[in-house]
N, CA, C, O and CB atoms as a CASP TS submission, in Angstrom:
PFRMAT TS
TARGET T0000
AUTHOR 0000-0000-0000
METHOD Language model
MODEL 1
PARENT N/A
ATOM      1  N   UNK     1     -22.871 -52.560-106.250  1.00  0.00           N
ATOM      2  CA  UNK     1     -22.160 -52.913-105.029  1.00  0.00           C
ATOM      3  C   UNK     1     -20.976 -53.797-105.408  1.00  0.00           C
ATOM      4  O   UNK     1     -21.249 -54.795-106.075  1.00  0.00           O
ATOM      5  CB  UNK     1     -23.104 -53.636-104.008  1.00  0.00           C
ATOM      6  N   UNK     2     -19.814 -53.598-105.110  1.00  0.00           N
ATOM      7  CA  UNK     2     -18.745 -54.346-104.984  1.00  0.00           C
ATOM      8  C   UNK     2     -18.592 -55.130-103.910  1.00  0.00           C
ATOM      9  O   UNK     2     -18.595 -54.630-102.785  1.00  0.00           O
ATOM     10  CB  UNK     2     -17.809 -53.690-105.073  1.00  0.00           C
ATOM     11  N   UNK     3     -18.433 -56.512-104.113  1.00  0.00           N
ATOM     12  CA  UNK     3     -18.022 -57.177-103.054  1.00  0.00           C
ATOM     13  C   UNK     3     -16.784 -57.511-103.414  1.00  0.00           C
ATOM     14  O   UNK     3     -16.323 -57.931-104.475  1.00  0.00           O
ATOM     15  CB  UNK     3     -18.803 -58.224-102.658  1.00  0.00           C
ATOM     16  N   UNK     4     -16.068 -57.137-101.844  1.00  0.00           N
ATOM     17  CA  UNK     4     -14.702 -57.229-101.914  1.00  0.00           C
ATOM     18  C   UNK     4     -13.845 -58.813-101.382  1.00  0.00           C
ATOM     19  O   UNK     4     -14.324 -59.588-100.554  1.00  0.00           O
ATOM     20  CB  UNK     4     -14.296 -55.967-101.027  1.00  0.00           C
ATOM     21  N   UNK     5     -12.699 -58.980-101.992  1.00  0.00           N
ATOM     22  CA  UNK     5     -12.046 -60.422-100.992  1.00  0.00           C
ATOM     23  C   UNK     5     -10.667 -59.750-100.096  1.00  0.00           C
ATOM     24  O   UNK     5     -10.091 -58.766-100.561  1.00  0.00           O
ATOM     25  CB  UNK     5     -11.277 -62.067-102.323  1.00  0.00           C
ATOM     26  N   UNK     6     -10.403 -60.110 -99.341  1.00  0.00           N
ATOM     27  CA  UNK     6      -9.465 -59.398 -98.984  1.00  0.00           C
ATOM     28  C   UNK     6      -8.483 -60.762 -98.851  1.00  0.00           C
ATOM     29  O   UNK     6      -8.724 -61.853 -98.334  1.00  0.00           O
ATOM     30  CB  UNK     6      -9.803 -58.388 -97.701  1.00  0.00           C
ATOM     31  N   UNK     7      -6.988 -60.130 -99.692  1.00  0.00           N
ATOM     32  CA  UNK     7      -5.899 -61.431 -99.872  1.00  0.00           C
ATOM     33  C   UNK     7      -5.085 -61.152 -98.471  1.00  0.00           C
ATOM     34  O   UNK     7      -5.265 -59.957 -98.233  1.00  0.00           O
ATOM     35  CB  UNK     7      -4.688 -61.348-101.527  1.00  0.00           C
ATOM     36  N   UNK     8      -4.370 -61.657 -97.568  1.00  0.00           N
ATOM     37  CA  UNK     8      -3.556 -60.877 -96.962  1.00  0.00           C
ATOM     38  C   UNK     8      -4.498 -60.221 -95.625  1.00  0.00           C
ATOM     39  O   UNK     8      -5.468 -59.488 -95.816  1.00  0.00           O
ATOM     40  CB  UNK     8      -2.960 -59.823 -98.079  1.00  0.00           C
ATOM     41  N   UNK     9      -3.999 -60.644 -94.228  1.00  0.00           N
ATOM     42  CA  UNK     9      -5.119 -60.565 -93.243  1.00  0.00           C
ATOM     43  C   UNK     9      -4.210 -59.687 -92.137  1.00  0.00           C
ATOM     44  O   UNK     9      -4.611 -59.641 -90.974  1.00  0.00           O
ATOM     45  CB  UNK     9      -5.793 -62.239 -92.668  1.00  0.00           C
ATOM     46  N   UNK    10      -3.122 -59.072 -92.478  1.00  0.00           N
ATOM     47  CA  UNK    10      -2.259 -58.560 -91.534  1.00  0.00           C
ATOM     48  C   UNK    10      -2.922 -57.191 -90.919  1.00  0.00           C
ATOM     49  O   UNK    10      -4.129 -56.968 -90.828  1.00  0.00           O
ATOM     50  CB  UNK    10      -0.840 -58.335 -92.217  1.00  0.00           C
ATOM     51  N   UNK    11      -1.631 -56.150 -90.437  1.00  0.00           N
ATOM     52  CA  UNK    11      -2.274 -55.083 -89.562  1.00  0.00           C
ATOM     53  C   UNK    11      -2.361 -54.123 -90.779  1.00  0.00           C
ATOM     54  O   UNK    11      -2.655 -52.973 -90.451  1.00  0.00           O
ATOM     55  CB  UNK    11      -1.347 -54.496 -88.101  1.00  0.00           C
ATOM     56  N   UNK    12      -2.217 -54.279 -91.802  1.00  0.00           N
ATOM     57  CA  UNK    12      -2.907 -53.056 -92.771  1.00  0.00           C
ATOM     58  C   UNK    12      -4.155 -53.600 -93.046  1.00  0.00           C
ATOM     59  O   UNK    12      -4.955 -52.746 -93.427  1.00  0.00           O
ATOM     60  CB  UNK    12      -2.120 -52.662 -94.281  1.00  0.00           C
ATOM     61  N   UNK    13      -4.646 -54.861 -92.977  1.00  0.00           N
ATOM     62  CA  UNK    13      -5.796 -54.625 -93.945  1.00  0.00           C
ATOM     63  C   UNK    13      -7.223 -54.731 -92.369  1.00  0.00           C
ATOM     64  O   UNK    13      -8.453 -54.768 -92.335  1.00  0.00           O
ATOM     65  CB  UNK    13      -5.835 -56.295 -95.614  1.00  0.00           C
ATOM     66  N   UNK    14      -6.188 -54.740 -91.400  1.00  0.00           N
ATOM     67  CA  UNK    14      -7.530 -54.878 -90.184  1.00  0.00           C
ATOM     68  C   UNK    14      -7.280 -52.826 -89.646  1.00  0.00           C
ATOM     69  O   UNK    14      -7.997 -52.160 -88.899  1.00  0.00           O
ATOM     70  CB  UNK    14      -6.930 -56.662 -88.200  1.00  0.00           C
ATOM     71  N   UNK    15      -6.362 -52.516 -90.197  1.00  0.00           N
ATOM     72  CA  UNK    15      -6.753 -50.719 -89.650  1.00  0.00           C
ATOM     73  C   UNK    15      -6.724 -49.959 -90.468  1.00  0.00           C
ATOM     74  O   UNK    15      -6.708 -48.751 -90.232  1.00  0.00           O
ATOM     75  CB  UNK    15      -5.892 -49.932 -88.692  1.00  0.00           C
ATOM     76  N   UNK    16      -6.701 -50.706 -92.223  1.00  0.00           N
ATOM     77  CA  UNK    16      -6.662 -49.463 -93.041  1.00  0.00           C
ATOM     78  C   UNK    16      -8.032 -50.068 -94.322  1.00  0.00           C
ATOM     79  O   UNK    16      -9.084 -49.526 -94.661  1.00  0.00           O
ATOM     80  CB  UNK    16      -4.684 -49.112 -93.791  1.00  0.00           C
ATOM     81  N   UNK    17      -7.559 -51.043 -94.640  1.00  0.00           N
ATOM     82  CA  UNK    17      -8.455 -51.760 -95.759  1.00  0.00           C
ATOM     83  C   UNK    17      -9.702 -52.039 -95.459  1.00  0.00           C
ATOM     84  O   UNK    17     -10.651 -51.420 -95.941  1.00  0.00           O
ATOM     85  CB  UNK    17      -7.982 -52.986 -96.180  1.00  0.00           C
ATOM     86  N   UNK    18      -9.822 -53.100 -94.546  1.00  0.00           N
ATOM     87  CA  UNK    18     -11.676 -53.316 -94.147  1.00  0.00           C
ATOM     88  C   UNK    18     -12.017 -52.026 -93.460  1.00  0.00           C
ATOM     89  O   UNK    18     -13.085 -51.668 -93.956  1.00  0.00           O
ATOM     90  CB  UNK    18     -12.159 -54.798 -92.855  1.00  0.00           C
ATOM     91  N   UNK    19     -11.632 -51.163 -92.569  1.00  0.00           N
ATOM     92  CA  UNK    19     -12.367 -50.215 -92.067  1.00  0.00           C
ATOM     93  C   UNK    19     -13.085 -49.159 -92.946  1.00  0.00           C
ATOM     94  O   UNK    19     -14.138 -48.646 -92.568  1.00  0.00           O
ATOM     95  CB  UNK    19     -11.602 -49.661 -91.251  1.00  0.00           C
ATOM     96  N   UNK    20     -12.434 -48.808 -94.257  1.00  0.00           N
ATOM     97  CA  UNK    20     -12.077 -48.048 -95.220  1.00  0.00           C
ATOM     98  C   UNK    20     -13.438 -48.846 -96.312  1.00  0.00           C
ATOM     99  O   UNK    20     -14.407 -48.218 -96.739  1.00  0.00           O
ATOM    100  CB  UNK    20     -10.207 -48.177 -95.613  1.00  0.00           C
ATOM    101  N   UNK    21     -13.274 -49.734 -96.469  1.00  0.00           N
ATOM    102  CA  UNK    21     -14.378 -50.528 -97.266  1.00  0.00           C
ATOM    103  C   UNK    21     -15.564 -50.509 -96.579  1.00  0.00           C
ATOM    104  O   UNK    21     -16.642 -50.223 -97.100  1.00  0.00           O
ATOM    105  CB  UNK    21     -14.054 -51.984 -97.529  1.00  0.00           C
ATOM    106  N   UNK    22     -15.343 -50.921 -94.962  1.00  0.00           N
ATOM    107  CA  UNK    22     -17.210 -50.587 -94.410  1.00  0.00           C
ATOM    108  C   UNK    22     -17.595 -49.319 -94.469  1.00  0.00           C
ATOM    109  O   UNK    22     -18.807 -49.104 -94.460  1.00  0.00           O
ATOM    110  CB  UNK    22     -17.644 -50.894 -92.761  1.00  0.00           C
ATOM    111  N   UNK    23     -16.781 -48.337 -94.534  1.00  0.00           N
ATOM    112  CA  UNK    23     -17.329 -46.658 -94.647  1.00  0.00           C
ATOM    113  C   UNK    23     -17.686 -46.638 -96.029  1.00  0.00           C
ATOM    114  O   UNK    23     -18.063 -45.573 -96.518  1.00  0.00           O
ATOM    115  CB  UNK    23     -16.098 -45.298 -94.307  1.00  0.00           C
ATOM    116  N   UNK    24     -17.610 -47.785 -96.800  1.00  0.00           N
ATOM    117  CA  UNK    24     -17.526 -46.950 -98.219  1.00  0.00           C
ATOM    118  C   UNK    24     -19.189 -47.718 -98.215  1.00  0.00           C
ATOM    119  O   UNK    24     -19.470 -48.819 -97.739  1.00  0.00           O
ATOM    120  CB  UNK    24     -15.946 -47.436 -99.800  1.00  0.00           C
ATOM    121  N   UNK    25     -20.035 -46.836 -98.834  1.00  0.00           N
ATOM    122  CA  UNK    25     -21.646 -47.720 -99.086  1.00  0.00           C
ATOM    123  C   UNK    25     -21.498 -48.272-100.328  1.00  0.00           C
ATOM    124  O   UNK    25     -22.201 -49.259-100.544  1.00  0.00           O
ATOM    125  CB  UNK    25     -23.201 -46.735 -99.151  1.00  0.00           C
ATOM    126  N   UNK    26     -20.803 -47.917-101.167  1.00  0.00           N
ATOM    127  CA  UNK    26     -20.865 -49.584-102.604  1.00  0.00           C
ATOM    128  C   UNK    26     -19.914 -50.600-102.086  1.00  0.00           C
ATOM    129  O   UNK    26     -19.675 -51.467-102.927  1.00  0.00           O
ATOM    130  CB  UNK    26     -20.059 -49.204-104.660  1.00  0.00           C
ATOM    131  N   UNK    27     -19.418 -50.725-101.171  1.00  0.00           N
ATOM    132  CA  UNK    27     -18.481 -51.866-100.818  1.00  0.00           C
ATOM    133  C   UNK    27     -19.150 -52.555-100.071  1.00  0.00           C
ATOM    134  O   UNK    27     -20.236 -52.146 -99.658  1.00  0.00           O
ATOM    135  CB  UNK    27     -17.232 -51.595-100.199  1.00  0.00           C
ATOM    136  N   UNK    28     -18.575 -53.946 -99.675  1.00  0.00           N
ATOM    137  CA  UNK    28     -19.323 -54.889 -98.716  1.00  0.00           C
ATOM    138  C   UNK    28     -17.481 -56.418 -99.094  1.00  0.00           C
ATOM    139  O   UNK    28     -16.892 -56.818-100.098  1.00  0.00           O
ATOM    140  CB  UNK    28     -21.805 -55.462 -99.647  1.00  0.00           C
ATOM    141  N   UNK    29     -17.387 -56.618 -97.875  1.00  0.00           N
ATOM    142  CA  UNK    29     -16.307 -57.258 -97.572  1.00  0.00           C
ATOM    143  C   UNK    29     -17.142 -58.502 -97.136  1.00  0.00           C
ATOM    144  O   UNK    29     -17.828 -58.677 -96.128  1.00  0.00           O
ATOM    145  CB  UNK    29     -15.299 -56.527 -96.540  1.00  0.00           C
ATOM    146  N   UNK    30     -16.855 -59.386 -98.293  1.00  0.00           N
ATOM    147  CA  UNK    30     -17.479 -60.561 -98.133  1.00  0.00           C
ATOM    148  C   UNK    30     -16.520 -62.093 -97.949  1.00  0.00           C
ATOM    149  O   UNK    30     -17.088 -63.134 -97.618  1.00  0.00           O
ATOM    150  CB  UNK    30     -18.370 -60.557 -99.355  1.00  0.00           C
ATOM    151  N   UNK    31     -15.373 -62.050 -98.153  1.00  0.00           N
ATOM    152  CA  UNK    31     -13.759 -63.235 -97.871  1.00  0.00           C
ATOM    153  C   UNK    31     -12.835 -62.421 -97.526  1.00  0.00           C
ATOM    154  O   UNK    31     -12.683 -61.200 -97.496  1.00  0.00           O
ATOM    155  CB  UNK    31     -12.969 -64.176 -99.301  1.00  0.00           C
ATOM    156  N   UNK    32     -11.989 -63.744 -97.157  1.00  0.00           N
ATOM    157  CA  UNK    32     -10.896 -63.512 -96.782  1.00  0.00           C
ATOM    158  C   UNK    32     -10.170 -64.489 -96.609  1.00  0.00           C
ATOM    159  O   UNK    32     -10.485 -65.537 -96.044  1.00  0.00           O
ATOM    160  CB  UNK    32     -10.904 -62.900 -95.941  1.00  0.00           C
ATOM    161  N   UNK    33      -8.769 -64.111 -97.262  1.00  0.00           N
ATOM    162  CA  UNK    33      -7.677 -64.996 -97.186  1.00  0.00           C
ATOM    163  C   UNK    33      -6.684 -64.513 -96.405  1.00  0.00           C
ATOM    164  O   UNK    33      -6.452 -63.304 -96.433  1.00  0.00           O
ATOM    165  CB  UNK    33      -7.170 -65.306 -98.385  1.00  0.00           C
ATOM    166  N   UNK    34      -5.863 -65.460 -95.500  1.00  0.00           N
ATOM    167  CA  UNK    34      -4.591 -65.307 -95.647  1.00  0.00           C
ATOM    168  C   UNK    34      -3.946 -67.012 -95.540  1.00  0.00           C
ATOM    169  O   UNK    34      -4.505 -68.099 -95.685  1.00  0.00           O
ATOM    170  CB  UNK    34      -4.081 -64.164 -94.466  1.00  0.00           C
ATOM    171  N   UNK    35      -2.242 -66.550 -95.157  1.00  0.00           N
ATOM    172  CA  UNK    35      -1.487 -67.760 -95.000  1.00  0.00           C
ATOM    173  C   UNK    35      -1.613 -68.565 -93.835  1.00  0.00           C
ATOM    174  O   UNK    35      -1.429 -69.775 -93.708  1.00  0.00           O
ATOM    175  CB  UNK    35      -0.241 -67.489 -95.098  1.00  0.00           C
ATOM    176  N   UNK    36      -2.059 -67.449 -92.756  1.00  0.00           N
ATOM    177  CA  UNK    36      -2.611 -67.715 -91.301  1.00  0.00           C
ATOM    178  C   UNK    36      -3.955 -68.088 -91.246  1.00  0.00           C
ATOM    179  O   UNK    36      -4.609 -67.207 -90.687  1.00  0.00           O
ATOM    180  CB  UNK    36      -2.505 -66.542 -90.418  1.00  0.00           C
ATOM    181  N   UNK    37      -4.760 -69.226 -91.669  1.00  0.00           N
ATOM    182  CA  UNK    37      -6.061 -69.785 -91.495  1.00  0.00           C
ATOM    183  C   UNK    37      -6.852 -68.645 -90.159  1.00  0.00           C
ATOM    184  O   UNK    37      -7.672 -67.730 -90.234  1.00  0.00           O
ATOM    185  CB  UNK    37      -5.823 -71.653 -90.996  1.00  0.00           C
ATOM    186  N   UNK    38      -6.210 -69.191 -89.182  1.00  0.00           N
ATOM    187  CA  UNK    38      -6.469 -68.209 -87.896  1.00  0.00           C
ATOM    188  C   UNK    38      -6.909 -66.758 -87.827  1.00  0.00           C
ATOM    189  O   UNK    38      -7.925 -66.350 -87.263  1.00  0.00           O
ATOM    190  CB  UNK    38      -5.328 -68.116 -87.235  1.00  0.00           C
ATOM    191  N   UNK    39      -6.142 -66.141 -88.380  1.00  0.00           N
ATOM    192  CA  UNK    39      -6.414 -64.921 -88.992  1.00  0.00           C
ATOM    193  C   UNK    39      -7.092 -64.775 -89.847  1.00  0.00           C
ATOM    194  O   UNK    39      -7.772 -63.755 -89.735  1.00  0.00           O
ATOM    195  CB  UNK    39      -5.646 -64.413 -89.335  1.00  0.00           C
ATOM    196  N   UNK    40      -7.309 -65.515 -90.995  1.00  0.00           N
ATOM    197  CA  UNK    40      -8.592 -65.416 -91.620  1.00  0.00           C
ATOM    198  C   UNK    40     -10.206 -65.536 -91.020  1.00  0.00           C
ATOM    199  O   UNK    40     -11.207 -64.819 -91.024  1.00  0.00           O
ATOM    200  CB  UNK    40      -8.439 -66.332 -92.481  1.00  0.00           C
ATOM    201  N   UNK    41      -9.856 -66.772 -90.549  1.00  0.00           N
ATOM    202  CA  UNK    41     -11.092 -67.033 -89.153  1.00  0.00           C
ATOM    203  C   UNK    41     -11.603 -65.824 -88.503  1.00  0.00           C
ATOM    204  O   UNK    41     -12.781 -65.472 -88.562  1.00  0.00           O
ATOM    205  CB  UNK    41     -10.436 -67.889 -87.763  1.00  0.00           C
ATOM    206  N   UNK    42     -10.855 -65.323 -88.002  1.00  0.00           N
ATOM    207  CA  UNK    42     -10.980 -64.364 -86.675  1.00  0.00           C
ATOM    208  C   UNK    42     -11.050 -62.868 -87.421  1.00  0.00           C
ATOM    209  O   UNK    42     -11.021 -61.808 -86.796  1.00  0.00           O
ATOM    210  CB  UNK    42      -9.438 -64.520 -85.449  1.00  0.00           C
ATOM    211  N   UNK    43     -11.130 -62.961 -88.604  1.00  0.00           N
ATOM    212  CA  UNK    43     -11.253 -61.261 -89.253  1.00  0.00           C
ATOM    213  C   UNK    43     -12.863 -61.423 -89.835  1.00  0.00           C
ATOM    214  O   UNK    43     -13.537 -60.416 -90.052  1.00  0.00           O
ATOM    215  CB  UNK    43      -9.813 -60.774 -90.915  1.00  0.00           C
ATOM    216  N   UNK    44     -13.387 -62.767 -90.057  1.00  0.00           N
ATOM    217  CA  UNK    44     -14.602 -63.112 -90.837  1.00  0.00           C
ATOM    218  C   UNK    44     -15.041 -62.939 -89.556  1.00  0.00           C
ATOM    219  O   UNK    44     -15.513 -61.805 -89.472  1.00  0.00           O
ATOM    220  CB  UNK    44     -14.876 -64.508 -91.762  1.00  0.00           C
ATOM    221  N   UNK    45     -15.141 -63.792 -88.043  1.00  0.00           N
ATOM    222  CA  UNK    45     -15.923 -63.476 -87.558  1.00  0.00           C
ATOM    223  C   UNK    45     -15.808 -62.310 -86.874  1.00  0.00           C
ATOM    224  O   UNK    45     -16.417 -62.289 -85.804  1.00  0.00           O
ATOM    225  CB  UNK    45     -16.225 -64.271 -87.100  1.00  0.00           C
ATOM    226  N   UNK    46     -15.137 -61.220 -87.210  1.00  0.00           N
ATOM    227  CA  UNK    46     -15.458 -60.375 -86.640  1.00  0.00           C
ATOM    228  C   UNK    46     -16.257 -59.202 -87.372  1.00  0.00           C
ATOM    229  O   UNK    46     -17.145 -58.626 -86.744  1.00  0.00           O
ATOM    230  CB  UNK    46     -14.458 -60.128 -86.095  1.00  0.00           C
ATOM    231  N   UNK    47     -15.940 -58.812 -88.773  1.00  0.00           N
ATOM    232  CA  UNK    47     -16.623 -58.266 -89.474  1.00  0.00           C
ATOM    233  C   UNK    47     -17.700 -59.004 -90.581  1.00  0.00           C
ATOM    234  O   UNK    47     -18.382 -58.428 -91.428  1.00  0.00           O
ATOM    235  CB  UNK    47     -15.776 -57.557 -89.911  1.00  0.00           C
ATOM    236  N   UNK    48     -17.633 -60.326 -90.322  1.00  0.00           N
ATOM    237  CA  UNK    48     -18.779 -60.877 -91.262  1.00  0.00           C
ATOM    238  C   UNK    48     -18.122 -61.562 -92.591  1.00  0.00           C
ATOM    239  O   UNK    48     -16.953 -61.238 -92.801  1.00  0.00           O
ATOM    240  CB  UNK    48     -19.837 -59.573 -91.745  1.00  0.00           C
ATOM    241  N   UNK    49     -18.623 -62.314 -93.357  1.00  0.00           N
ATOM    242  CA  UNK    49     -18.166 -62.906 -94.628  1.00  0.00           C
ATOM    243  C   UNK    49     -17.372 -64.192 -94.141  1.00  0.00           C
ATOM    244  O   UNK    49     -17.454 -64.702 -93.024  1.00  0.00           O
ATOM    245  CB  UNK    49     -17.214 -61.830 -95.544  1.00  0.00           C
ATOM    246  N   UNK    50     -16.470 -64.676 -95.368  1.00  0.00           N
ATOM    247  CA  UNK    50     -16.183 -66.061 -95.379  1.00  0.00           C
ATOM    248  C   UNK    50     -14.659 -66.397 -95.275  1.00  0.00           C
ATOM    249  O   UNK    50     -13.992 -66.019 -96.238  1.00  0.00           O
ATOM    250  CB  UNK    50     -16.758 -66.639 -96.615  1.00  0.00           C
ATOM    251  N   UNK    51     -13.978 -67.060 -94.246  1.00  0.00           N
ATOM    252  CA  UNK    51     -12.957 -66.861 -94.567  1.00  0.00           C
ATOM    253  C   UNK    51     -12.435 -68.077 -95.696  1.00  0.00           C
ATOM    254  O   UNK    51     -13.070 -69.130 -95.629  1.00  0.00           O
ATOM    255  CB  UNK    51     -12.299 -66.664 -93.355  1.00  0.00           C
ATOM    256  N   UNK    52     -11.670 -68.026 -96.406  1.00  0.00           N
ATOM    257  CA  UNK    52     -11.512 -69.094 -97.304  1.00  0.00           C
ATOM    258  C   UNK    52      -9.629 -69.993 -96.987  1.00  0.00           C
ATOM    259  O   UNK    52      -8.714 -69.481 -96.343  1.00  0.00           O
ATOM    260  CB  UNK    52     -11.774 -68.201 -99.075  1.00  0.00           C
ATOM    261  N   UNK    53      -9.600 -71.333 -97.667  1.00  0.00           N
ATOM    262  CA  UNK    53      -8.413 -71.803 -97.047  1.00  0.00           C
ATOM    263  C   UNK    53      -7.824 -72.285 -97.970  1.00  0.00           C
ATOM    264  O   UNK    53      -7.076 -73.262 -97.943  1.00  0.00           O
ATOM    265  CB  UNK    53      -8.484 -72.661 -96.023  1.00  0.00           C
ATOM    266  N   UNK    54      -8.224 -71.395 -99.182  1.00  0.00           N
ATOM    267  CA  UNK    54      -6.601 -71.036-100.273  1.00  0.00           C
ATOM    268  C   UNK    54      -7.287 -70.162-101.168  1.00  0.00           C
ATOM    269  O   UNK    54      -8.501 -70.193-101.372  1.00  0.00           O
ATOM    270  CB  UNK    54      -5.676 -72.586-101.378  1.00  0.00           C
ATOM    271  N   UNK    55      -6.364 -69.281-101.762  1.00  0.00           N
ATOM    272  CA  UNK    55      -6.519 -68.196-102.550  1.00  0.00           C
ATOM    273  C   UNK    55      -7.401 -68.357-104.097  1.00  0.00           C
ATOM    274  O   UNK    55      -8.050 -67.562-104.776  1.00  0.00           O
ATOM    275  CB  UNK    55      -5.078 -67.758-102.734  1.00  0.00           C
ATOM    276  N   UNK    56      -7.063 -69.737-104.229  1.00  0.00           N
ATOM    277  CA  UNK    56      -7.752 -69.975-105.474  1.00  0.00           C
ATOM    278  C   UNK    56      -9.256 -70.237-105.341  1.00  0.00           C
ATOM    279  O   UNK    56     -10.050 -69.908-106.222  1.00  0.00           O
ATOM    280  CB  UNK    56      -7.122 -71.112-106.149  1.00  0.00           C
ATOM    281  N   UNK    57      -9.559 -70.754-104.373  1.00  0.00           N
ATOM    282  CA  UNK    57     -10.986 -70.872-103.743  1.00  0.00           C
ATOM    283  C   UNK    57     -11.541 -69.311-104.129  1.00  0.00           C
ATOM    284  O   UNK    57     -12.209 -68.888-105.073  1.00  0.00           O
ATOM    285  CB  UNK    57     -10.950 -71.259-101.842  1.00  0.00           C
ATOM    286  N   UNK    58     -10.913 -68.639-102.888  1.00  0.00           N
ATOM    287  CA  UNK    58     -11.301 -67.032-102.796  1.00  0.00           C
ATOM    288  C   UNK    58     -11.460 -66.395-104.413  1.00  0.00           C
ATOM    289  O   UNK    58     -12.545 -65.935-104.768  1.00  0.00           O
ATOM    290  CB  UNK    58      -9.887 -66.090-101.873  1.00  0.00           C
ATOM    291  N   UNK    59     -10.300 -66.419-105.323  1.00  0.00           N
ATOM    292  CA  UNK    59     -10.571 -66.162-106.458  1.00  0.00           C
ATOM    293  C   UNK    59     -11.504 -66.982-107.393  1.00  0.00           C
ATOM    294  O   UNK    59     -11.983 -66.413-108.373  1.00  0.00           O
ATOM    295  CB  UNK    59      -9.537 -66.043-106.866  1.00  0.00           C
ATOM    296  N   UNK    60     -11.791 -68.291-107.143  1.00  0.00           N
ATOM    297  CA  UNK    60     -12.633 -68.836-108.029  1.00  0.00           C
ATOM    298  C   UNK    60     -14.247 -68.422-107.192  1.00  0.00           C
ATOM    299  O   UNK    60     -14.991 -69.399-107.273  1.00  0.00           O
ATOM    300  CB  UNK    60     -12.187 -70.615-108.269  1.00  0.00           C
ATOM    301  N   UNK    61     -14.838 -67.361-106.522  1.00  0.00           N
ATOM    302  CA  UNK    61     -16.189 -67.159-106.137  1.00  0.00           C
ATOM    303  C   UNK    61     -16.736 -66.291-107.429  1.00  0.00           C
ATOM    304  O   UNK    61     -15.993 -65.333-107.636  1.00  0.00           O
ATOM    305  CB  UNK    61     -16.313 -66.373-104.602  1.00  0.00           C
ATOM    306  N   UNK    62     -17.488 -66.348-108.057  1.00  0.00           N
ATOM    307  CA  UNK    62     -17.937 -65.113-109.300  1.00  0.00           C
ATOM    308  C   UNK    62     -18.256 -63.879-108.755  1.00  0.00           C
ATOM    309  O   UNK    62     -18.304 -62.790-109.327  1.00  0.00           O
ATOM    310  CB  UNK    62     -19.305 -65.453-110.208  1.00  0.00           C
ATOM    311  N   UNK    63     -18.528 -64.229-107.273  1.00  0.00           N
ATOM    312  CA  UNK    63     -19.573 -63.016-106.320  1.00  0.00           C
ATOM    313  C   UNK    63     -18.654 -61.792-106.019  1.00  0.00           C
ATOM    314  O   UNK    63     -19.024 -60.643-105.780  1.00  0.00           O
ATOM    315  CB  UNK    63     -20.196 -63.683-104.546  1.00  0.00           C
ATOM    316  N   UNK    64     -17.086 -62.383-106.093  1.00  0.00           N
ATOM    317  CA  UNK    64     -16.210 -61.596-105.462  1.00  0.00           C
ATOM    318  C   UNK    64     -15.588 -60.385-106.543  1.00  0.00           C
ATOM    319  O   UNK    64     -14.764 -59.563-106.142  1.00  0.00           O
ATOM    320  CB  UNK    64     -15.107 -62.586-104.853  1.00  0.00           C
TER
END
């Protein structure tokens, strides 16, 4: 299983990227970053996982 981070919280990755990753069964979308805290917030709680509040965080998880 891949768990994915997603960098970047705009309208590609909420109608092309996470939708595309929950169809996939080795994927699982577990962070998320962007520059917009807000948008990070609001994409975690909507599909689940963590949103994080800087990129290096997100990249320093081993899980990801």
């Amino acid at each position: 299983m891949l768990r994915i981070g997603i960098i970047g919280c705009g309208k590609i990755a909420q109608v092309r990227h996470i939708p595309e990753y929950q169809e996939n069964p080795n994927t699982e979308v577990v962070g998320y970053y962007d520059l917009n805290q807000e948008r990070a917030s609001a994409l975690a709680n909507q599909f689940g996982g963590k949103a994080y509040k800087s990129l290096d965080e997100l990249l320093a998880n081993p899980e990801i």
